[in-house]
C-alpha positions, 0 to 999 in steps of 0.5 A, a space after each residue: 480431448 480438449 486442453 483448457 489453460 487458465 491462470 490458477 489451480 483454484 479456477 482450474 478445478 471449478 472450471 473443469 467441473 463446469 465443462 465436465 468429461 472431454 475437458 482437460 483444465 490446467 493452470 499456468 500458475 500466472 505468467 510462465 516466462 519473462 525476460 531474464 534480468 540480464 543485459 541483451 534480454 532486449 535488442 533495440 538493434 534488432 528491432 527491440 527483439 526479445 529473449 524470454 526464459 521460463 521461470 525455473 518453477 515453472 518447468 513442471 507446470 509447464 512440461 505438464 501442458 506440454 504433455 497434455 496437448 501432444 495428445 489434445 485436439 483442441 488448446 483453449 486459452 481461458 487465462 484472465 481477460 486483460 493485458 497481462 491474461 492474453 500476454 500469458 496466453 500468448 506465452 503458453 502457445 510460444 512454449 507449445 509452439 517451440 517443443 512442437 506440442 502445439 495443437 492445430 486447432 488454438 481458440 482464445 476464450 474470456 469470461 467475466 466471472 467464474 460462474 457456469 453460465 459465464 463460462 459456457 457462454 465463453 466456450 461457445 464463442 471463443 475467439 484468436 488470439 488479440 495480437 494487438 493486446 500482445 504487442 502493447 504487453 511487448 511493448 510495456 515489458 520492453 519499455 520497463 526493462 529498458 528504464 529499469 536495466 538502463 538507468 539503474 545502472 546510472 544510479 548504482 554508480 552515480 550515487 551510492 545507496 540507490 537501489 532502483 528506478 522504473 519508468 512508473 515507479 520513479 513518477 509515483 515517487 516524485 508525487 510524494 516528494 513534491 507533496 512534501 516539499 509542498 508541505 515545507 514550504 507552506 506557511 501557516 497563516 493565523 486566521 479567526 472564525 467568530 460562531 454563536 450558539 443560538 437556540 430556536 423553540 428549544 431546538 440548539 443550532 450554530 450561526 457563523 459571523 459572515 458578515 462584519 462591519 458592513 464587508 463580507 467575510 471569507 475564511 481569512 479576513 480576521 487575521 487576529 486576536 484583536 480583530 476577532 474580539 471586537 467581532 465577537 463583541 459586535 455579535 454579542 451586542 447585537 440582536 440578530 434577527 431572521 432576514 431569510 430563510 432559504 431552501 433548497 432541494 438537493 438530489 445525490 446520484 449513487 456512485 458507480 460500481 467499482 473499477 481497480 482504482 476506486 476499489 483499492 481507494 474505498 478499502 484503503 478509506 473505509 477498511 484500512 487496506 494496502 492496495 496490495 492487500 486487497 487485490 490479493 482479497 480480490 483475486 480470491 473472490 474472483 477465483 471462488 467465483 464470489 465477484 467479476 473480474 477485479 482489474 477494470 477500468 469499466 463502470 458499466 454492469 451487464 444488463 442481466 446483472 443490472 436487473 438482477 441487481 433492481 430485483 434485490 433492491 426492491 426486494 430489500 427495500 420496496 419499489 420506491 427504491 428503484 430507479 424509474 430507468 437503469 443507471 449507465 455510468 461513464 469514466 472519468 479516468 483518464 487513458 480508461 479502457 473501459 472493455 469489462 464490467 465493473 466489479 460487481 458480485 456475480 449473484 446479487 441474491 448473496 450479500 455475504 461471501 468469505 470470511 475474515 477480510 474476504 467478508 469484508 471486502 465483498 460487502 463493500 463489493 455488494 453495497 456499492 454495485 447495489 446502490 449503484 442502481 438505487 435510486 437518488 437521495 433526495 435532502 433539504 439544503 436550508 440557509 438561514 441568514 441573521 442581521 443585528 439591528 444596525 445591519 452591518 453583522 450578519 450570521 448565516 446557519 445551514 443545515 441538510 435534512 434527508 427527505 427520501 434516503 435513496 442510495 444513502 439507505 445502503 451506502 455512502 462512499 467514503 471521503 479523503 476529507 470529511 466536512 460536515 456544517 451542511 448535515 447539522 439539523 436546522 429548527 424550523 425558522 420564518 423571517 422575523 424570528 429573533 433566535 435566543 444567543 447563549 453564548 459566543 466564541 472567537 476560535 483562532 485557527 491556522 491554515 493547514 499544509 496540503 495533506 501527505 497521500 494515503 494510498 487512497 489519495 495516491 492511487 486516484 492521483 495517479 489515475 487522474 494524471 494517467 500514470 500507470 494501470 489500475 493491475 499496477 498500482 498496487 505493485 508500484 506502491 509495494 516497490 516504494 515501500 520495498 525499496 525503502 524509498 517511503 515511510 508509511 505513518 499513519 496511512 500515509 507516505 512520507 518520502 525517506 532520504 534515499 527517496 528524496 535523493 534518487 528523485 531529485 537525480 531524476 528530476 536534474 539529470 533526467 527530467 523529461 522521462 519523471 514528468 507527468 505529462 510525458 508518463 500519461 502521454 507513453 501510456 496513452 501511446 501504449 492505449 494506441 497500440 493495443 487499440 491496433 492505432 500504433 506499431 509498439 516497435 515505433 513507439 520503443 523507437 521513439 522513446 530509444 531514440 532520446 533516452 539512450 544518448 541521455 544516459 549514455 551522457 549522465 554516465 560519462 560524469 563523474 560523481 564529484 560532477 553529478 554531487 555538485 549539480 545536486 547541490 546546486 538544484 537542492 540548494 533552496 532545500 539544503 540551505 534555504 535563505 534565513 531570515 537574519 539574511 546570514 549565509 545560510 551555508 556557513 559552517 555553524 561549528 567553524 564559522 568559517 567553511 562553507 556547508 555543501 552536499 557530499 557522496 558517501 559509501 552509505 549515501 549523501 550527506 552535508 559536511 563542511 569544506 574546511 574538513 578534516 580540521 572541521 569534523 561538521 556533518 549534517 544527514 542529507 534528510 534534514 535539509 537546511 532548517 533541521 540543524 538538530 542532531 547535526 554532528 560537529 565530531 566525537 564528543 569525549 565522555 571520559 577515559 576507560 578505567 580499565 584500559 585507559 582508552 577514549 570513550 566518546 559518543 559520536 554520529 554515524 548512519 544509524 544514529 547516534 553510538 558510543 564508541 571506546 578507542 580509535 581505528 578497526 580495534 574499536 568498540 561501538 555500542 549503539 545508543 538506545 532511544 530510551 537512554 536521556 541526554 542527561 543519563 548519557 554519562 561515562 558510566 552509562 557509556 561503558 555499560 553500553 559498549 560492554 554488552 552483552 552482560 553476562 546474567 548468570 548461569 541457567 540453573 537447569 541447563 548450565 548455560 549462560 544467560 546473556 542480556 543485551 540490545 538488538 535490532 528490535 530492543 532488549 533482549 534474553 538469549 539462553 541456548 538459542 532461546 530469546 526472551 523480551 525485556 522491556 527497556 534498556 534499564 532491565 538489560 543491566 538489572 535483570 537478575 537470576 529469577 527474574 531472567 528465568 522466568 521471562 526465558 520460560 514465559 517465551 518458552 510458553 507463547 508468553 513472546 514470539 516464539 512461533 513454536 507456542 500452543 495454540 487453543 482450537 477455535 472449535 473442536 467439532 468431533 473425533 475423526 474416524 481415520 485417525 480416531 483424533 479430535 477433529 479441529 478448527 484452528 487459526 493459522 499464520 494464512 488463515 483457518 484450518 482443519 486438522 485431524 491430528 495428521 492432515 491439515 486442510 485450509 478453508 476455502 477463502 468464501 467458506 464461513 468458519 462458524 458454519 462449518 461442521 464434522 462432515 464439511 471438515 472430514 471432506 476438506 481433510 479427504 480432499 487434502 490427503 488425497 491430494 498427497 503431500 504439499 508441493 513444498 513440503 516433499 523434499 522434507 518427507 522424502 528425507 524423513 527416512 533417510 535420518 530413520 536408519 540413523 538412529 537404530 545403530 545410536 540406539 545399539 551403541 547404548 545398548 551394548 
């Protein structure tokens, strides 16, 4: 027998049913073992050894393999045909190896795509193990615990409210820090763009003024209002007339297929998602054998795909649409390792798979690898240059018209940032022309700043500088966003203070290790040795050698030491230069301190040296020109009435807040953003720290009804139930009726609730077994099937709307044969513990 491992139960299945009897398939469930998050899990005394730990849930999984290759002849190594799938192989013989259950024969087998073909093609010319592969998995792993349990540790004590640096993450930190500090640092500049529109036998075009005056005209030449009224006035009084007309033929390659990088761009621009999110799409496709291999950095199509793929292009269109030789593409990336295809379908007779984003994610898949073996666009670029009498002004209009659509008939890749003058349609024009001006505008404009990065833009950065590896970036993106070291807006990242603080900690005290030329040179060393060029302990070596003592010398400051290199290297942020040429750190409440960066519990902020007699604070995010919401002290609204104590609206780390009395006795209650400055009274303050408010009695139950505000706004709370309400004003107006009704209506599916009815999206019919209405119904991870006792998930390329009563009664047979779910078996072996309990209830009553 024969014992095949590969990553996912869903491959497993497949390809059990692809090799048929002789054939024992089982997952790893991904990585089986990792260095425990521990001080010593690398040794760089010993050679960087390291300790690795199964993970706790893996122990079955892997006692299972363990099991089944004491009695197999033959272990096949079929994990994913990358870095991280050979390291997962080479973890699975190290277990088996260890418990002594290792079979003789070991063979290592890769494929492409989960297709028949292309697995029996790899079982027929497997392979060893590629031990350089291995080390460069070793040394990676080595290099990013040493960062990540060396320097994290700097940080927890250097400056509070850190949470974590990583040799990767840190550098794609850094870009979006300098990114914003370009943008604070960009002045707008006025300029003034001077346009016509004309009209050429009934056909509308614009002309722009590009030449004024005799002097040609560049974007920022007429820098004001009075320049570019007396430009427009020149326009308007001259009678321009055709001097040239200029064509072009222009010719647009298609793109190639997708790799990692650029796929995660294209959905980010064209569908709107995370990197994450849609290698979590990828990898379902992958594994329902829909498309190949989604982590590659190759642009290259196998040459049967390539023909299969020049066969449906003539097929759709016709023959003119294919190239007179196959297209080969090349990288530009830099570090590439362009060892696998690029992601392409695996049967270009399919154009659609999946449901939902799945569907989505493969048509853009399809579209690209198809178009690129289409053939080239081909337009028409035509510009057409007008003088006035005088000679000294002169228009130009251009225009694009597509002659042979080629590739652009399919697809057209998406851009960051869109310009379109070069595609508007021009009528036809001869010198001498004399083109009808109806009207003229002079438009001000302002240069703009340098955009923030979408996770299309930060993605291709990072590939260009050769920063991390495309089976990275989605995760270093994930980390920023799950560390709280970025905000994302609108698609796009926008560094938060604590982001802003730990990387300018990393640029002052350790700069070296969060350049980009020394990230792209560490992963070009690790491209070394898996190329088999370099050792990966020489390389640990040489990077331990510095970064160890560089540590071990921040770590000997003390914080009031670091606090002050921080204020000095963010002095032009904090307190940049003001243009009365004043001292931009004098204290604005006192006059007389002076302003600097100050470490707290919760993080660093700006405060006065005169302190504790001048209470000025500013939040550190602010920087020198954001002074509003700077806090000068308690402000006093009034006296309690009731207690006679202070009431005052102060500043803390979460905002604004009002606070009655002083010390630990204190109550605080937070101000809400839809509270005015003006409303923020006495009488609104007391309300404020008196919740919650007490509604009433619930007529039904007896219980109090209680109004306040939270985390997420204002709420409803009655016996454990939560209800929304709609602003601030309802918390203190709601009456009775109107609290009951709003507590029902969440009751109902009118909130969250998550207990809410939901409408099936389809009832196909009554289950023989149960005698239940057969049922399709949208769930929280995507839909699914149910006959009243079973519940069956859709495979992620099934069509909902294709489904029947008979393709629904085998996925609810498949499900229940199954047996419970893996995570749901502690709840039923519990269910008849509590049964017992309630007969002896039921007995008391009667007796």
């Amino acid at each position: 027998m024969k014992l095949v491992v590969v990553e996912s139960p869903a491959k497993a299945k497949t390809i059990e049913k692809y090799l048929g009897p002789g054939h024992r398939v089982l997952a790893s469930y991904g990585h089986v073992r990792d260095l425990p998050p521990k001080d010593g899990s690398v040794n760089p005394d010993d050679g960087f050894a390291m300790e690795w730990e199964p993970y706790a849930d893996k122990t079955k999984q892997l006692k299972a393999i363990a099991d089944e290759a004491k009695s197999a002849d033959t272990l096949i190594l079929a994990t994913d045909p990358d870095r991280e799938g050979e390291a997962i192989s080479w973890h699975v013989q190290e277990v088996l190896r260890k418990r002594k259950a290792l079979p003789k024969d070991v063979q290592r087998v890769t494929f492409n795509a989960i297709t028949k073909p292309a697995v029996l093609e790899a079982m027929a010319n497997p392979r060893e193990l590629d031990l350089d592969l291995i080390d460069a998995y070793r040394a990676r792993r080595a290099l990013d615990y040493l960062v990540g349990f060396t320097l994290s540790p700097v940080l927890w004590r250097k400056l509070p409210g850190a949470k974590s640096a990583g040799r990767v993450q840190s550098v794609a930190l850094r870009l979006v820090v300098d990114r914003e500090r370009e943008i604070e640092l960009f002045k707008a500049q006025e300029y003034w763009s001077v346009t016509a529109d004309m009209e050429q036998d009934g056909v509308p075009f614009v002309a722009r003024l590009v030449r004024w005056k005799g002097d040609k005209i560049d974007r920022l030449t007429i820098g004001n209002g009075g320049d570019a009224a007396a430009a427009k006035k020149a326009v308007e009084e001259g009678r321009f007339s055709v001097v040239s007309v200029e064509t072009k033929p222009v010719t647009r390659n298609p793109p190639p297929p997708f790799t990692t990088s650029t796929l995660q761009q294209e959905a980010a621009r064209k569908l709107g998602f995370s990197a994450s999110h849609t290698m979590r799409l990828a990898q379902a496709l992958y594994e329902d054998g829909a498309i190949t291999y989604m982590r590659t950095d190759g642009v290259q199509m196998d040459g049967g795909a390539i023909n299969e793929a020049c066969g449906a292009i003539a097929k759709r269109y016709d023959a003119s649409y294919v190239p007179d030789k196959p297209r080969q593409y090349q990288t530009k990336a830099k570090n590439a390792q362009e060892a696998h295809e690029a992601i392409r379908p695996t049967d270009f007779s399919k154009d659609r798979a999946g449901s939902g984003d799945h569907a989505r994610l493969y048509d853009l898949v399809f579209k690209r690898a198809l178009a690129s073996q289409m053939a080239s666009a081909r337009m028409e670029r035509t510009t057409v240059e007008m003088q006035d009498g005088t000679g000294q002004h002169s228009l130009r209009a251009t225009g694009q018209v597509v002659l042979f659509p080629g590739y652009l008939a399919l697809y057209e890749e998406g851009r960051d940032d869109e310009g379109d003058e070069e595609s508007r349609r021009l009528p036809r024009m001869k010198e001498g022309d004399a083109p009808a001006k109806k009207k003229v505008d002079a438009e001000q404009h302002f240069t703009q700043p340098p955009p923030r990065y979408s996770e299309a833009s930060l993605v291709k950065k990072m590939e260009e500088l050769g920063i991390g590896r495309p089976s990275t970036y989605a995760a270093t993106l994930q980390t920023l966003k799950d560390r709280d070291y970025v905000t994302v807006e609108k698609n796009r990242f926008t560094p938060n203070e604590s982001g802003r603080l730990v990387t300018s900690f990393l640029e002052r005290f350790f700069e070296r290790y969060v350049s980009y030329d020394y990230t792209a040179h560490l992963e070009e060393e690790l491209d070394d040795v898996s190329g088999g060029r370099a050792g990966w302990q020489a390389v640990l070596e040489a990077f331990w050698k510095d970064f160890k003592p560089k540590t071990a010398e921040v770590m000997e400051q003390k914080p009031s030491e670091v606090t002050a290199a921080l204020d000095q290297f963010l002095a032009p942020y904090l307190f940049p230069d003001k243009e009365d040429g004043s001292d931009p750190r004098l204290c604005p409440t006192c006059k007389a301190g002076q302003l600097s960066l100050r470490g707290g519990k919760f993080g660093a902020f700006i405060a006065c040296s005169n302190y504790p007699e001048c209470k000025f604070t500013r939040r550190f995010a602010q920087g020198g020109a954001a002074n509003d919401g700077a806090d000068s002290g308690p402000v006093v609204l009034g006296t309690d009435p009731d207690t006679g104590l202070e009431v005052s609206k102060r500043s803390g780390r979460f905002g604004p807040y009002i606070q009655l009395g002083e010390g630990k006795e204190a109550k605080r209650g937070s101000i809400p953003k839809d509270v005015p400055e003006a409303d923020l009274d006495l009488t609104m303050a007391l309300k404020l720290v008196s919740l919650p408010r007490t509604v009433g009695m619930h007529p039904e139950s007896g219980k109090p009804i209680q109004a306040s505000i939270g985390r997420f706004g204002p709420y409803l709370l009655h016996d454990g139930k939560y209800g929304r309400l709609t602003s601030t004003a309802e918390v203190f107006e709601v009456g009775m009726n109107a609290a009951v009704v709003k507590l029902a209506e969440a009751a109902a599916g009118g909130g969250r609730g998550r207990g809410a009815a939901r409408e099936p999206l389809k009832v196909f019919g009554t289950s023989p077994e149960t005698t239940k209405d057969v049922k399709l119904m949208e769930g929280r991870f995507g839909p699914y099937v149910t006959d009243g006792v079973t519940n069956a998930t859709l495979p992620k390329t099934a069509n909902p709307d294709e489904m029947t009563l008979e393709s629904a009664l085998v996925l609810l047979a498949e499900r229940a044969a199954k047996g419970p779910a893996k995570g749901k078996k502690p709840v039923k072996k519990a269910a008849p513990k509590k049964a017992p309990a309630k007969k002896p209830a039921a007995k008391k009553k009667a007796e």
